[in-house]
N, CA, C and O atoms as a CHARMM CRD file, in Angstrom:
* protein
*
  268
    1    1 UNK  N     -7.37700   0.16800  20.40100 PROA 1      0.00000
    2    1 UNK  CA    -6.52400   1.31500  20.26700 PROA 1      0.00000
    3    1 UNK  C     -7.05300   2.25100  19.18100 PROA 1      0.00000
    4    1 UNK  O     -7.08700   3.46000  19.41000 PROA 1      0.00000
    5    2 UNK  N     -7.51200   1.70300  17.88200 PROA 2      0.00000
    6    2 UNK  CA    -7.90000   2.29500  17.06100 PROA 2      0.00000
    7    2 UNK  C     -6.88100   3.55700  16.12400 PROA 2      0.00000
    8    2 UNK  O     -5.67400   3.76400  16.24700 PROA 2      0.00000
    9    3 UNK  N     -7.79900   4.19500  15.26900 PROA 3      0.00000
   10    3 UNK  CA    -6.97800   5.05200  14.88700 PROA 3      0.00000
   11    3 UNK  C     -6.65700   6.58100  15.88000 PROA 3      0.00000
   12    3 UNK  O     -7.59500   7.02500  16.54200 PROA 3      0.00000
   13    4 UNK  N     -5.40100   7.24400  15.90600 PROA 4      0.00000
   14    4 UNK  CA    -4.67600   8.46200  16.50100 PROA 4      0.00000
   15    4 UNK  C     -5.56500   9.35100  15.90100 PROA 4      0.00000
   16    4 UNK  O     -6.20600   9.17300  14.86500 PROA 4      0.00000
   17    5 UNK  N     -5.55000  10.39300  16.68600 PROA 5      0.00000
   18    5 UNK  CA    -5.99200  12.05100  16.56800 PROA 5      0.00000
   19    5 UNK  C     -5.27300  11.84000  15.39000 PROA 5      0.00000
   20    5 UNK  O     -4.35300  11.09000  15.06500 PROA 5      0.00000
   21    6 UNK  N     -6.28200  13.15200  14.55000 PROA 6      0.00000
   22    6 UNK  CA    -5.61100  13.12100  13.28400 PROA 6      0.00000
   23    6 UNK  C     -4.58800  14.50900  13.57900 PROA 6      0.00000
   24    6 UNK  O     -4.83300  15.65400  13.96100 PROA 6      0.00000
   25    7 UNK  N     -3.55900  13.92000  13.26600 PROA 7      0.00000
   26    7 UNK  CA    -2.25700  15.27100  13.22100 PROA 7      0.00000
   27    7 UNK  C     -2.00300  16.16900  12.06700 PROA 7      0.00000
   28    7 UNK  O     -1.41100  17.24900  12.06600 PROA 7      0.00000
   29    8 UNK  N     -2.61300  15.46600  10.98900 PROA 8      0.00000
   30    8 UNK  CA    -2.61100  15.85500  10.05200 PROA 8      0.00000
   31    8 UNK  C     -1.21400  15.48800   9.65400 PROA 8      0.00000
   32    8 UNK  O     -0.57000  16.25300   8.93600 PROA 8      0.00000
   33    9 UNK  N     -0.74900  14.43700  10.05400 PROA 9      0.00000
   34    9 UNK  CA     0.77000  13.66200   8.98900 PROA 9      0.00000
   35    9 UNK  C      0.40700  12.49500   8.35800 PROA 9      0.00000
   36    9 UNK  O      1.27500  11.67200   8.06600 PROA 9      0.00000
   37   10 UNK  N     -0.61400  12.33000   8.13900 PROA 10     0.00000
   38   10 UNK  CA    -1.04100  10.89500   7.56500 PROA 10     0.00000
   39   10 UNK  C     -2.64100  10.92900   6.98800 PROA 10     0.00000
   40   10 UNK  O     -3.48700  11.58100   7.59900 PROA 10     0.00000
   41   11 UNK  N     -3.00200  10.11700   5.67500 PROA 11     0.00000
   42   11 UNK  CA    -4.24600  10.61000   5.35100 PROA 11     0.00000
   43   11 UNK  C     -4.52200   9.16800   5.36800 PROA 11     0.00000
   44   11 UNK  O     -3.88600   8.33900   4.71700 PROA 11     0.00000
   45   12 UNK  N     -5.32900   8.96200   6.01000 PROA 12     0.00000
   46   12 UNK  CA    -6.15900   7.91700   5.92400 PROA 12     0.00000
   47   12 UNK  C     -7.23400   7.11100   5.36300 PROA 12     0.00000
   48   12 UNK  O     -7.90300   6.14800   5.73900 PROA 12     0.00000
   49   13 UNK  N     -7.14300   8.02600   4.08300 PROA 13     0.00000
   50   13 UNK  CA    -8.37400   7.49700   3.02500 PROA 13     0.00000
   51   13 UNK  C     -7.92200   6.54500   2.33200 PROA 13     0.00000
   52   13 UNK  O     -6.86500   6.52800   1.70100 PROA 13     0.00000
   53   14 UNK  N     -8.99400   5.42900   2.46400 PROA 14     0.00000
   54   14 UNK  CA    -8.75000   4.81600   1.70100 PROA 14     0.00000
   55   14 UNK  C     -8.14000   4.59300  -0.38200 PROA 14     0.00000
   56   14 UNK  O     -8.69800   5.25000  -1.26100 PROA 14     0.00000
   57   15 UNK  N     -7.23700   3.80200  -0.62800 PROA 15     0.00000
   58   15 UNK  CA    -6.68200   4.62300  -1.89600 PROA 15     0.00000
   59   15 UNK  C     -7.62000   3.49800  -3.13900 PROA 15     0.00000
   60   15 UNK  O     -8.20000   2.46800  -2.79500 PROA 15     0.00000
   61   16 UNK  N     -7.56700   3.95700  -4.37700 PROA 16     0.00000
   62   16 UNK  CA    -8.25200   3.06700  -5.57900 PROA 16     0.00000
   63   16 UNK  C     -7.37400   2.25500  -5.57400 PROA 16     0.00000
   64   16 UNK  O     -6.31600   2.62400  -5.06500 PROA 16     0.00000
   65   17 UNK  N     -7.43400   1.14900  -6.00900 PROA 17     0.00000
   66   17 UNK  CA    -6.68700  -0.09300  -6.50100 PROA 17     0.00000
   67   17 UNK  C     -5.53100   0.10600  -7.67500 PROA 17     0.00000
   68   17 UNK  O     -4.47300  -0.52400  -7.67800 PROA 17     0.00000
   69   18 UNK  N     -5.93000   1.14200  -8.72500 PROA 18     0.00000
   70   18 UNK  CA    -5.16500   2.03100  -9.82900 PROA 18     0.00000
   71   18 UNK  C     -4.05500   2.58700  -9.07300 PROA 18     0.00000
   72   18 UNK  O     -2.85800   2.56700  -9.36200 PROA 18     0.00000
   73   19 UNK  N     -4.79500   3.22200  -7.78500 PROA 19     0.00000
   74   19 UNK  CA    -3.24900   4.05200  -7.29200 PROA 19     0.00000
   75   19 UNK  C     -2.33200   2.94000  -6.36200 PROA 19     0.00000
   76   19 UNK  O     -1.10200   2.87600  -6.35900 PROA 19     0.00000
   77   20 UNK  N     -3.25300   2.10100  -5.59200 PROA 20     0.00000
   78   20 UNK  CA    -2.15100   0.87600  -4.65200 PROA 20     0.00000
   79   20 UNK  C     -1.33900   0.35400  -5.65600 PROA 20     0.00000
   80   20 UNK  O     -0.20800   0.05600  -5.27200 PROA 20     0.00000
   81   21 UNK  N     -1.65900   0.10200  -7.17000 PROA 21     0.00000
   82   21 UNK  CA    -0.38700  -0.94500  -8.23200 PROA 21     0.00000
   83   21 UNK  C      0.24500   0.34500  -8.38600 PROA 21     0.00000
   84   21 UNK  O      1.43000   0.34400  -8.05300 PROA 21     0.00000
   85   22 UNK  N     -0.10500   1.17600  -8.69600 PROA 22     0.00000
   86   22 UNK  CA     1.54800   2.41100  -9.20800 PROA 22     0.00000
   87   22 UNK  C      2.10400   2.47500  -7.95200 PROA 22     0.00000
   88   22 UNK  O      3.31900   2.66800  -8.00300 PROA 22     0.00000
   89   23 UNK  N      1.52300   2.35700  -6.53000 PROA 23     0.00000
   90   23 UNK  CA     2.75900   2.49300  -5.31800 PROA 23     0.00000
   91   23 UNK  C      3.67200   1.28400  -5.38400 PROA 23     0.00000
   92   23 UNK  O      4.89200   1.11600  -5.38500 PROA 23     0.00000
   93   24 UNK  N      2.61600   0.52200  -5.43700 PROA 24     0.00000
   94   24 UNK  CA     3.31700  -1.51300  -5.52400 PROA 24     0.00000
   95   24 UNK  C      4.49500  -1.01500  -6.82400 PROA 24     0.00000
   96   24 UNK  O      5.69500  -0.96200  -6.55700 PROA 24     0.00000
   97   25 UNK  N      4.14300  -0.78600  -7.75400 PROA 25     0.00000
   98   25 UNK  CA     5.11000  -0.63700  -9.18700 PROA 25     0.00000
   99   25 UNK  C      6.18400   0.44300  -8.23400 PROA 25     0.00000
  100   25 UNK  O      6.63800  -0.28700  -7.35200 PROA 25     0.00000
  101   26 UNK  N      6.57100   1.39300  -8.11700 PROA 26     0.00000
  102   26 UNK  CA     7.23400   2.36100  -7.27000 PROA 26     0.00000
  103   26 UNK  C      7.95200   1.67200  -6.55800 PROA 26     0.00000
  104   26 UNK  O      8.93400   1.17400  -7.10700 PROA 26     0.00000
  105   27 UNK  N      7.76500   1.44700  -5.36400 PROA 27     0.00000
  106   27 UNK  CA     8.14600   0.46700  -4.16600 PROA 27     0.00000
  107   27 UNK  C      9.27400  -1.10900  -4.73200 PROA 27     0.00000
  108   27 UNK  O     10.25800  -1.64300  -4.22100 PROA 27     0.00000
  109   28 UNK  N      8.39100  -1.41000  -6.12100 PROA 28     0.00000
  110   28 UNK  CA     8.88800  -2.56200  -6.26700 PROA 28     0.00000
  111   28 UNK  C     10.58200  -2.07400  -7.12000 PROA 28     0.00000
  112   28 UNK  O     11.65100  -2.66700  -6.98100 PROA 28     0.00000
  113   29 UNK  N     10.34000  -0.98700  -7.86800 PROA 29     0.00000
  114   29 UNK  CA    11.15500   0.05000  -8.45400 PROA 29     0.00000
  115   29 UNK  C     12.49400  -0.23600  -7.38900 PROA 29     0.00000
  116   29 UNK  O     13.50400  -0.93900  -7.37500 PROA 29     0.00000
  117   30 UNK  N     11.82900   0.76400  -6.53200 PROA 30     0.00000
  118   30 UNK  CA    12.96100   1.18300  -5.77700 PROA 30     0.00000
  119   30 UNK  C     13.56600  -0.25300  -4.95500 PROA 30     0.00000
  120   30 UNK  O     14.59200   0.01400  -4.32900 PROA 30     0.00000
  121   31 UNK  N     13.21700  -1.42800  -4.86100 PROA 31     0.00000
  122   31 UNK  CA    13.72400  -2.56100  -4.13400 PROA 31     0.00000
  123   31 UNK  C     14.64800  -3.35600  -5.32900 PROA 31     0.00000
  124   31 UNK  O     15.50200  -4.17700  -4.99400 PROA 31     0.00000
  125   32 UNK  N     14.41900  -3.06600  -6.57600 PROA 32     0.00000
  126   32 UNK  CA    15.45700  -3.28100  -7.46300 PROA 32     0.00000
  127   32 UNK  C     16.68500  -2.53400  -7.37500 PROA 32     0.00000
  128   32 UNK  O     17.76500  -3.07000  -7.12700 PROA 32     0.00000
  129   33 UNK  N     16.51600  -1.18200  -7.59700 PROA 33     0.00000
  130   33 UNK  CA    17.72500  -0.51800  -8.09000 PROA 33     0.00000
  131   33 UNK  C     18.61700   0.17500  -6.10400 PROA 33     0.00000
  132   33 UNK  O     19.75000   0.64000  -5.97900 PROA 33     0.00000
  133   34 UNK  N     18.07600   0.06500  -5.51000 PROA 34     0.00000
  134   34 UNK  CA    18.74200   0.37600  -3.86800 PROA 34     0.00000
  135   34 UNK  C     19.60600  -0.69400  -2.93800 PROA 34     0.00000
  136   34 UNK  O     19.08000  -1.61800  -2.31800 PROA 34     0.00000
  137   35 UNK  N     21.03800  -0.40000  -2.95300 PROA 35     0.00000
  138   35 UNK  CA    21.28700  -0.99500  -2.42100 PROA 35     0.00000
  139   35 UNK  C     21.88700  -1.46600  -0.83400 PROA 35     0.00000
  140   35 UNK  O     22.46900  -2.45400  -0.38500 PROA 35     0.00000
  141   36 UNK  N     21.42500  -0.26300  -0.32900 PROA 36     0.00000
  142   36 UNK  CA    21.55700  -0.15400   1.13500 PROA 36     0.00000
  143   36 UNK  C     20.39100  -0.82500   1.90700 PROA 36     0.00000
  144   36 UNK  O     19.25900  -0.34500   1.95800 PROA 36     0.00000
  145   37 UNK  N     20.81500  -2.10400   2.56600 PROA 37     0.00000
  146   37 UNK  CA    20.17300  -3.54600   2.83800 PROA 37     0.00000
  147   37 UNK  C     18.88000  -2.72100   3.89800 PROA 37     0.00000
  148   37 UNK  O     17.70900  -2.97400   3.61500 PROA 37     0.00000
  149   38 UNK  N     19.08300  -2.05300   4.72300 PROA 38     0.00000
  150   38 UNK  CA    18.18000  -1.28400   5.55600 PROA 38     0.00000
  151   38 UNK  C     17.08900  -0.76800   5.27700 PROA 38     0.00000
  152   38 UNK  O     16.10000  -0.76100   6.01000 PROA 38     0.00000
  153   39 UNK  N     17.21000  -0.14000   3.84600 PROA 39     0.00000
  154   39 UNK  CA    16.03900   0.98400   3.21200 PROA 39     0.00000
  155   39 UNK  C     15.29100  -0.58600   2.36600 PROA 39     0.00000
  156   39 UNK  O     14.07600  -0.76600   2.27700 PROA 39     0.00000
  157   40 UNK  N     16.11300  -1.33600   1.95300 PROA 40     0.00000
  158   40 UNK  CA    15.34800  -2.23200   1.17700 PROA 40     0.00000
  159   40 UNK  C     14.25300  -3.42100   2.24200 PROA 40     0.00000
  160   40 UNK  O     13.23800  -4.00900   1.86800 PROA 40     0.00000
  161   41 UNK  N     14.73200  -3.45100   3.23300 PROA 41     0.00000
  162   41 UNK  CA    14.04300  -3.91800   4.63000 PROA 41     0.00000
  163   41 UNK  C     12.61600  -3.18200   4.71600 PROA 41     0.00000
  164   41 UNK  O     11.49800  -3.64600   4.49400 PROA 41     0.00000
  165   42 UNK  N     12.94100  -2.09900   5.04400 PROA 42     0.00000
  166   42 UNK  CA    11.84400  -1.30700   4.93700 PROA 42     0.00000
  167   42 UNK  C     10.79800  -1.07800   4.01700 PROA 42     0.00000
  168   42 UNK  O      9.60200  -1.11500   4.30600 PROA 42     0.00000
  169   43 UNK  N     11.32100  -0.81600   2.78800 PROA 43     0.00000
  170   43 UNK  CA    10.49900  -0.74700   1.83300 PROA 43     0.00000
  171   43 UNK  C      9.75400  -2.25000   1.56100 PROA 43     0.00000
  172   43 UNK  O      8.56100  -2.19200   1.26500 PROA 43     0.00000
  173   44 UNK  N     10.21700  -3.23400   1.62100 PROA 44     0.00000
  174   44 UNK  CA     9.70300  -4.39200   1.60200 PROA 44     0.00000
  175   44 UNK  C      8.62500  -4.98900   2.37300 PROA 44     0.00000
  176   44 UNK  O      7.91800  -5.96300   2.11400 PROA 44     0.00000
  177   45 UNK  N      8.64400  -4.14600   3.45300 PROA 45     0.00000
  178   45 UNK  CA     7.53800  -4.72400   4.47200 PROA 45     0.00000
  179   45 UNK  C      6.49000  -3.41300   3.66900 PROA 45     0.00000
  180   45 UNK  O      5.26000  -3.46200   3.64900 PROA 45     0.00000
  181   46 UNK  N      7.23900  -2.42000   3.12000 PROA 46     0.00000
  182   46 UNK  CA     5.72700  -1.51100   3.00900 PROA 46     0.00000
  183   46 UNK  C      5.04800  -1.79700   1.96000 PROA 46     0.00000
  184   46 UNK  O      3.94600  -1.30100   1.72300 PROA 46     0.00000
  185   47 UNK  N      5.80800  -2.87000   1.00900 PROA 47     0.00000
  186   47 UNK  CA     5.24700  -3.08400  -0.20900 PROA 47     0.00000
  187   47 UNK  C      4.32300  -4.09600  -0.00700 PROA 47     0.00000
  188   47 UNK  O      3.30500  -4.12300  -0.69900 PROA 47     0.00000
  189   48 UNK  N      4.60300  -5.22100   1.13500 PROA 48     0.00000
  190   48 UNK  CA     4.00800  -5.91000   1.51300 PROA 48     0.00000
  191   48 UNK  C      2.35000  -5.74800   2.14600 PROA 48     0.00000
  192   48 UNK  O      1.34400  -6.43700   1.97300 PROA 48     0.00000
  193   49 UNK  N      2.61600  -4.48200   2.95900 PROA 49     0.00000
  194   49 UNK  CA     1.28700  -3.96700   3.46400 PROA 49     0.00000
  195   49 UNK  C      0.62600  -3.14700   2.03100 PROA 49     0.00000
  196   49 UNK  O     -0.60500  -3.16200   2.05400 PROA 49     0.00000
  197   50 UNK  N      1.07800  -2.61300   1.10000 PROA 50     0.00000
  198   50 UNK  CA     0.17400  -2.04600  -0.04700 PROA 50     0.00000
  199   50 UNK  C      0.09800  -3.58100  -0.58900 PROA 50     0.00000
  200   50 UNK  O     -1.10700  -3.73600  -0.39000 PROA 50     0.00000
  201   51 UNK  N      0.46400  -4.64100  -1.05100 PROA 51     0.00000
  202   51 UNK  CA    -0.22300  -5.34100  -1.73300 PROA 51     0.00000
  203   51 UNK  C     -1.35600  -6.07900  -0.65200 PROA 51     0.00000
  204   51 UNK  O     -2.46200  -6.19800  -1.18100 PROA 51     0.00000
  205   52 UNK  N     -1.30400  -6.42900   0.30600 PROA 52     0.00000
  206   52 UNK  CA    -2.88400  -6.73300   1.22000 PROA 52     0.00000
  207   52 UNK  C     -3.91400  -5.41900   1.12600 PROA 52     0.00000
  208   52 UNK  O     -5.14000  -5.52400   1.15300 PROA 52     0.00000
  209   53 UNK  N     -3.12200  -4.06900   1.00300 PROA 53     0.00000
  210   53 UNK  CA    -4.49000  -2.90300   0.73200 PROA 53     0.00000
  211   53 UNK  C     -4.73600  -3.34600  -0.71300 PROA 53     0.00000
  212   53 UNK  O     -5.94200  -3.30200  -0.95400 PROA 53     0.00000
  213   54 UNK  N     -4.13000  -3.68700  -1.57700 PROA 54     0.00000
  214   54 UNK  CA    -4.29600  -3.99900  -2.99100 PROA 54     0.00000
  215   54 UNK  C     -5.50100  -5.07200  -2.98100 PROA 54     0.00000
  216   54 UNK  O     -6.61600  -4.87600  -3.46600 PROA 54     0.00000
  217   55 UNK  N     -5.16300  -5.96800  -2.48800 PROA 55     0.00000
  218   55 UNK  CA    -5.99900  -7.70600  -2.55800 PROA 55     0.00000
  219   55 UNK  C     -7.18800  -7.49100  -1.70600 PROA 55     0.00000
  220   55 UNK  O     -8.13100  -8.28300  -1.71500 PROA 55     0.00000
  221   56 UNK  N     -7.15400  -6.39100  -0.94500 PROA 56     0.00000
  222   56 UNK  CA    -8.58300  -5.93600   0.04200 PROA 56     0.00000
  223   56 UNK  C     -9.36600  -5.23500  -0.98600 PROA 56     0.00000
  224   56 UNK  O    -10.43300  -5.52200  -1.52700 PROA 56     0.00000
  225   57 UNK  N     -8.66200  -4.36500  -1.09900 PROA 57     0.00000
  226   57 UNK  CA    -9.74300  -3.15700  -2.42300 PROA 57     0.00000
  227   57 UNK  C     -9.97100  -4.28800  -3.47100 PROA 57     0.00000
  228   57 UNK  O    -11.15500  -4.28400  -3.80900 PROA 57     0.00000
  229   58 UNK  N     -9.30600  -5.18100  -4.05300 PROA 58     0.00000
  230   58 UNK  CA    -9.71000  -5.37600  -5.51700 PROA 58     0.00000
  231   58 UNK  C    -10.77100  -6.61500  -4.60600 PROA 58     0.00000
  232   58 UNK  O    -11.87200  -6.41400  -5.12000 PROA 58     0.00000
  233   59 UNK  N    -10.92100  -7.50800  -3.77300 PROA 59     0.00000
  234   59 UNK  CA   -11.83800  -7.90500  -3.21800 PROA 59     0.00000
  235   59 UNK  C    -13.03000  -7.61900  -3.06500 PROA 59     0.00000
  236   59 UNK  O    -14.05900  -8.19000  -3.42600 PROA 59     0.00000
  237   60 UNK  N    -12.78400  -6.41900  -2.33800 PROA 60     0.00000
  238   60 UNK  CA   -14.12800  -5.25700  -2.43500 PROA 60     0.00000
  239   60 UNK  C    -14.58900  -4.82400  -3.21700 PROA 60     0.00000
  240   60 UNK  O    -15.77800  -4.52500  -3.10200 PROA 60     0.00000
  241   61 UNK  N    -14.00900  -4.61000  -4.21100 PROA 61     0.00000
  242   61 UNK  CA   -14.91400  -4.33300  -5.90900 PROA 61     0.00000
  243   61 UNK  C    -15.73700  -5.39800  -6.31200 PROA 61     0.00000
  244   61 UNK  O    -16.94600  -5.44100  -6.53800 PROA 61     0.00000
  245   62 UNK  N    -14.82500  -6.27700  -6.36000 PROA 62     0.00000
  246   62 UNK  CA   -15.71400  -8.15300  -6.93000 PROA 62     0.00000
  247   62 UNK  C    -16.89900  -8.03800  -6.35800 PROA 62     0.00000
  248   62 UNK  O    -17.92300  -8.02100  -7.04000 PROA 62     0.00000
  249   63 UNK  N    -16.91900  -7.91600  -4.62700 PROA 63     0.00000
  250   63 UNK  CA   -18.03600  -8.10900  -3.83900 PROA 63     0.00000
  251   63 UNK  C    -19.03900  -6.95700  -4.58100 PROA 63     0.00000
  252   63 UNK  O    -20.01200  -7.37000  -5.21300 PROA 63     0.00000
  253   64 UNK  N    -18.78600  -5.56600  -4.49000 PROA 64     0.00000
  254   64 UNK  CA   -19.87600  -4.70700  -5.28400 PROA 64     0.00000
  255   64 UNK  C    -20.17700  -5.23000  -6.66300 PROA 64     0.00000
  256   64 UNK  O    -21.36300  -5.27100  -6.99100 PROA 64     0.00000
  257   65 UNK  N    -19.29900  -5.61500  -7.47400 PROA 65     0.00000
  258   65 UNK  CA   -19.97900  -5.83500  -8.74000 PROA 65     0.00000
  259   65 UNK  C    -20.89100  -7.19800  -8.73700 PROA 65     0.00000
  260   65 UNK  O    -21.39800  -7.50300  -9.81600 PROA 65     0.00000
  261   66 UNK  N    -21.13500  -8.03600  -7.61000 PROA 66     0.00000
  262   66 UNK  CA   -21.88600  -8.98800  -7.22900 PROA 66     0.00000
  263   66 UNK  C    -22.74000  -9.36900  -7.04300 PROA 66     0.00000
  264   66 UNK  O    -23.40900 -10.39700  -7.14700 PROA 66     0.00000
  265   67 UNK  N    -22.74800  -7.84400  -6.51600 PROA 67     0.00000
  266   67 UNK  CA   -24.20400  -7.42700  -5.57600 PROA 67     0.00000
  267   67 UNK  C    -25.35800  -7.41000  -5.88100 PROA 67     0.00000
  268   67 UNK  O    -26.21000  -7.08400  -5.05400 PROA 67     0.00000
């Protein structure tokens, strides 16, 4: 399937590891203080997918500094 025509609603670059922990920190923010069970559903699975982009990028650094 791959990735969609770009519509230009979504950027697909990959992000630094600096910026995936301030979303993770954010995300984790907002799953503390929200208490409408729905939005916290949500946000939880997205925090979930930034910490695997997190553990991929900081992976990928190790491997370059290896090299």
């Amino acid at each position: 399937m791959g990735i969609p025509l770009d519509d230009g609603l979504f950027d697909y670059t990959e992000a630094e590891p600096e910026e995936l922990c301030d979303q993770c920190s954010a995300l984790n923010f907002a799953l503390l203080t929200l208490h409408d069970k729905r939005i916290k559903e949500i946000l939880a699975f997205v925090l979930c997918e930034r910490f695997e982009m997190l553990r991929c990028a900081l992976y990928a650094s190790s491997e370059e500094f290896a090299a």
